[in-house]
N, C-alpha and C positions, 0 to 999 in steps of 0.2 A: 406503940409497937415499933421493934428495930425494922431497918432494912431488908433482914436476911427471914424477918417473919414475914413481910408484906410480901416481899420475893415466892416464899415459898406458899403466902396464897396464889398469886399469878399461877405459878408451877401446876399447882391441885385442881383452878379453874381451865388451865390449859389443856390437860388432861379431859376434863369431862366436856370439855366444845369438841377435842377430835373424837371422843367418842359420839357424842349427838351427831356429829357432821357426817361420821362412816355411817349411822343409823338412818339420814337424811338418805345416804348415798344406796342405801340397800331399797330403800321406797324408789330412788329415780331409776334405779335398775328393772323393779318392777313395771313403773308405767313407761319406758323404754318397750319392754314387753310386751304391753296392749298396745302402743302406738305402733310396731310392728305388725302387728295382727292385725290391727284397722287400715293401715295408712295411712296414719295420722302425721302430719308434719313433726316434727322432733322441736321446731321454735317456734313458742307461736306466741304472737308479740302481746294478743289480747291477753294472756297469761301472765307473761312480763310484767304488764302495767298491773294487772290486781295483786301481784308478789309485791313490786314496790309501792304500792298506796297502806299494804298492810302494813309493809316495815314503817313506814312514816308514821301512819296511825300509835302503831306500838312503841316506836322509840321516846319514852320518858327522858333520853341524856345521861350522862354529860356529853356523848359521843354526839355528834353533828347526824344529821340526816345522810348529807353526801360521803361519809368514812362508810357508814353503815349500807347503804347502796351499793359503792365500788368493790366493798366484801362479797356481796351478793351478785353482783354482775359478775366476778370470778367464781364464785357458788355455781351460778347457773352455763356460765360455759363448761366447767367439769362434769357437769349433770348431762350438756350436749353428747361431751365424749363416753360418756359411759352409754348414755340413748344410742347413737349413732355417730361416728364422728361428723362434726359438721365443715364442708369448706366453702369459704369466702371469698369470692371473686370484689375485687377493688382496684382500681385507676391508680397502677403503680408510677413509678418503680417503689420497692421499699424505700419507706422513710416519707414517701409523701401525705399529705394531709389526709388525704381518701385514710392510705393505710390508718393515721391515727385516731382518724375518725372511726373504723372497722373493729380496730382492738378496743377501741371504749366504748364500742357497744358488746362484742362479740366475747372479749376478755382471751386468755393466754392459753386455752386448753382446746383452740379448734383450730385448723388449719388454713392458711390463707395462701390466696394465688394472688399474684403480680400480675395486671395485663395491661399493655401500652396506649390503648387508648379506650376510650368511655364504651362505644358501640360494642367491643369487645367483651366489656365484662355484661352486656346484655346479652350477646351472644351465646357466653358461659352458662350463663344460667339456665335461658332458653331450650339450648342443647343437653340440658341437663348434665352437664360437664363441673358445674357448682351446683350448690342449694342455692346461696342467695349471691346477692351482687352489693354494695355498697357507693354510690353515685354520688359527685355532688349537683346540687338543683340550681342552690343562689347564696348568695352571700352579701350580706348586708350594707356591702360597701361597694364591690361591683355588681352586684343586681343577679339577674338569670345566667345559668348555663346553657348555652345553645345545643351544644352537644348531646345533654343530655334529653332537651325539652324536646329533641329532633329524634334520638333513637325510640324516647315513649310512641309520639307515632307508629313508629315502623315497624317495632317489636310487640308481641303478645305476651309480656310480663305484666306480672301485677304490683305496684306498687304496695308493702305490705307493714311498712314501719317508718319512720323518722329517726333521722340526729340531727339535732344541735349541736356543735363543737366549735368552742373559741378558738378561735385564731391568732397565735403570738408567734410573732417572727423574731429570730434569732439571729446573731451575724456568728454561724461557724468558722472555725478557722484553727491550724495548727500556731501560727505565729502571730504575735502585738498587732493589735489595728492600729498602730502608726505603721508597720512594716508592709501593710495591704497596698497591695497595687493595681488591683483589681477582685470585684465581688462578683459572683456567679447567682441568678434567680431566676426567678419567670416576670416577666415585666410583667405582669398584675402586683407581683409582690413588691418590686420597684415603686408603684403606682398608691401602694398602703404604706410604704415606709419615706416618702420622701422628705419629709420635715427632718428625720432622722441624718440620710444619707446627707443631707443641704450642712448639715451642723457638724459633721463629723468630716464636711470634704470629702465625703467618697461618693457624690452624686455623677461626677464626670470618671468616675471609674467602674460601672458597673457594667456586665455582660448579660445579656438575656441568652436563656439556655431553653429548654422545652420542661424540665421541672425542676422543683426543688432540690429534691433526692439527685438527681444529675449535675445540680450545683455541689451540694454535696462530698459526691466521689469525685468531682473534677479538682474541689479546695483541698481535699485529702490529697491528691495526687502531683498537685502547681507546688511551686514554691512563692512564699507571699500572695497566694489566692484566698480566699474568702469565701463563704456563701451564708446566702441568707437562707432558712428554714426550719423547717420543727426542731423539738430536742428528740423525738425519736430520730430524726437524723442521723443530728449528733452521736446519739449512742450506735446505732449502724452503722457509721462509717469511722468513728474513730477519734472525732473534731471536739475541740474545745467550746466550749457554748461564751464566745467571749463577750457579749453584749447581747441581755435579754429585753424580750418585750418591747422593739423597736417600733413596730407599727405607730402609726399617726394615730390611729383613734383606738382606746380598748375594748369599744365596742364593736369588736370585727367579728363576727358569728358568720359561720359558715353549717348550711343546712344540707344534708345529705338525704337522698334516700336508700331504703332496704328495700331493695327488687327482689322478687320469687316468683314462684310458679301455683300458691295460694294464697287467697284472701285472707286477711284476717278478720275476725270476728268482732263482735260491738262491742263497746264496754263503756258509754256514756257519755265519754269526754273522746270524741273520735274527728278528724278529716276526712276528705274524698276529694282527691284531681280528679279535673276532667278536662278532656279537647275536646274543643266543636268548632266550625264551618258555620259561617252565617248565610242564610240568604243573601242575595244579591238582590237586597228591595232596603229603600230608606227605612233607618229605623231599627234595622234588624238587630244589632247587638245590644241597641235601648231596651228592645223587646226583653233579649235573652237575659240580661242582667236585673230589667221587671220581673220575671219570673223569680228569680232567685227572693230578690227585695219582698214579696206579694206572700211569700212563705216564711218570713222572717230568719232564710238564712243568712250568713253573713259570708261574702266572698276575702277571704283574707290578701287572696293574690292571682295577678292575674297580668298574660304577657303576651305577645303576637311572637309568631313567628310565620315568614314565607310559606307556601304549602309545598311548592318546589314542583305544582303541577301544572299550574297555568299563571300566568304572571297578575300581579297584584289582586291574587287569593291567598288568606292567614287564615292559620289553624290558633285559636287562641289557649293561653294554658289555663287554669284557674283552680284553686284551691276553696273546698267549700267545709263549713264547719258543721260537722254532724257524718252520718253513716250514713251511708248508700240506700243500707233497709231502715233507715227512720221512716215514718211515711212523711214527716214534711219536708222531708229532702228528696224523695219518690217523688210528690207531688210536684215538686219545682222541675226537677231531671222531664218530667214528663210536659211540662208546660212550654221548655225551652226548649225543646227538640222541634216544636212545630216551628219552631223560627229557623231552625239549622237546616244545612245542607247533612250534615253530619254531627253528632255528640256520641261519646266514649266516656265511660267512667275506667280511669288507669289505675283505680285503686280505692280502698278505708283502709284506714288505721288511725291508732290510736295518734296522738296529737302530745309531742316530748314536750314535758315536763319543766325539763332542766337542760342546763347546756355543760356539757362534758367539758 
């Protein structure tokens, strides 16, 4: 077959995907419709996950699993806006990693807010001024976020999804990194890219700023400044992507979560955080963590933080594998509290897959 036949199969298959997709879009209208009538949440993640286990199931090739997903994760944010629009509070400014983390879960057709600092987008949510929020938790190279591990406490959101999103830092800039006289980041980001900055001479020229995105518009705006951060950046503020992939290790994963105001449902492969207060008797956190063990859950993660109520009392963080309503994770929840001063469950959800 010539080119201009193979071409005009594309053309004729082209045609009948936007027609299946408007007929997709005419069903999401409808259960738009009952989820108004119930109150049903418009995303719900347990859903999510059985959409993309099917598409996996069903993909024969040659297309990748992840082409066929990121389709789909655009599919179902258009589905949001036709249900309800949905908006997304994230730990701005734009361009920062929250943000990139939020559009590759959330995708291009829902609307997203900027707020300055982490407590803030739990605020959003909480006050129902968002639907959900986007946080990050930890990262696999500097460890926990305090910020966030601190507003789960104090806030009444429910933890209701995960991301995974790799982490590759970039040196932005309008002009040659021999002409750079200084580089704009967040010293964490200094901290993942040092072997880099050591090799290229720019470790004694670098400024710490409060975030990427702020590095950013300040390199857009210096002459001979630099910064380091995402290519959504880049494309935000205008900068050249002059040197990708700098970071020290490529295994930089950085773990988000999706805050709301509902739980999400089981679906077999699920998490549960929780915070708890130990007794103040020897033993007690051996205790708490026997509990867990004696059920054969598995604690994936787990972090102290100050209580900030009396001094050297920690609220612990921990990440358990299974749902909330399994009963052998009831069972455990139930064993370890007799040890606690306090235990909180901040959430189930399903347990990501894949890293964005």
């Amino acid at each position: 077959m010539t080119l201009d036949d193979l071409r005009k199969q594309i053309d004729a298959i082209d045609e009948e995907l936007v027609a299946m997709l408007n007929r997709r879009a005419e069903v999401v209208v409808q259960i738009g419709k009952l989820k108004n009538v119930e109150g049903t949440p418009v995303y719900a993640p347990d859903r999510e996950k059985v959409v993309f286990e099917k598409i996996r199931r069903a993909n024969k090739g040659p297309l990748p699993d992840k082409t066929l997903l990121a389709i789909y994760r655009e599919l179902m944010s258009g589905s949001f806006a036709l249900e309800k629009p949905l908006r997304i509070a994230y730990l701005g400014p734009q361009g920062s990693f929250s943000h990139l983390a939020a559009v590759g879960k959330f995708g291009a057709s829902v609307e997203y807010e900027s707020v300055t600092d982490i407590r803030g987008v739990f605020e959003e949510v909480s006050r129902e001024r968002a639907d959900f929020g986007v946080v990050p938790i930890e990262n696999s190279v500097g460890g926990g976020v305090i910020d966030t591990l601190d507003a789960l406490v104090e806030t009444d959101v429910q933890i209701c999804a995960e991301i995974n999103r790799a982490i590759h830092h970039n040196l932005l800039a309008l002009s040659p990194l021999q002409q750079l006289d200084r580089v704009y980041s967040k010293p964490e980001v200094f901290s993942q890219c040092q072997r880099w900055l050591s090799e290229t001479n720019l470790i004694g020229k670098t400024i710490a700023v409060a975030s990427t995105a702020k590095a950013a518009e300040m390199a857009r705006e210096e002459p001979n400044a630099g910064a380091i951060g995402s290519t959504l950046a880049a494309q935000l503020y205008g900068l050249n992507i002059v040197c990708e992939n700098i970071e020290d290790t490529t295994r930089n994963v950085t773990r988000f979560f999706v805050i709301g105001r509902s739980p999400a449902k089981q679906t077999g492969d699920d998490k549960t955080s929780v915070v708890f207060t130990t007794k103040d008797e020897p033993g007690a956190l051996v205790n708490v963590l026997a509990a867990f063990q004696q059920e054969g859950v598995n604690m994936s993660f787990i972090q102290s933080r100050p209580s900030k109520k009396r001094n050297w009392e920690y609220y612990f963080f921990g990440d358990l594998k299974g749902h909330q309503n399994d009963p052998a994770l009831q069972a455990a929840l139930k064993e370890a509290a007799h040890h606690c001063l306090r235990l909180n469950v901040l959430g189930s959800y399903p347990r990501a897959l894949e890293v964005l």
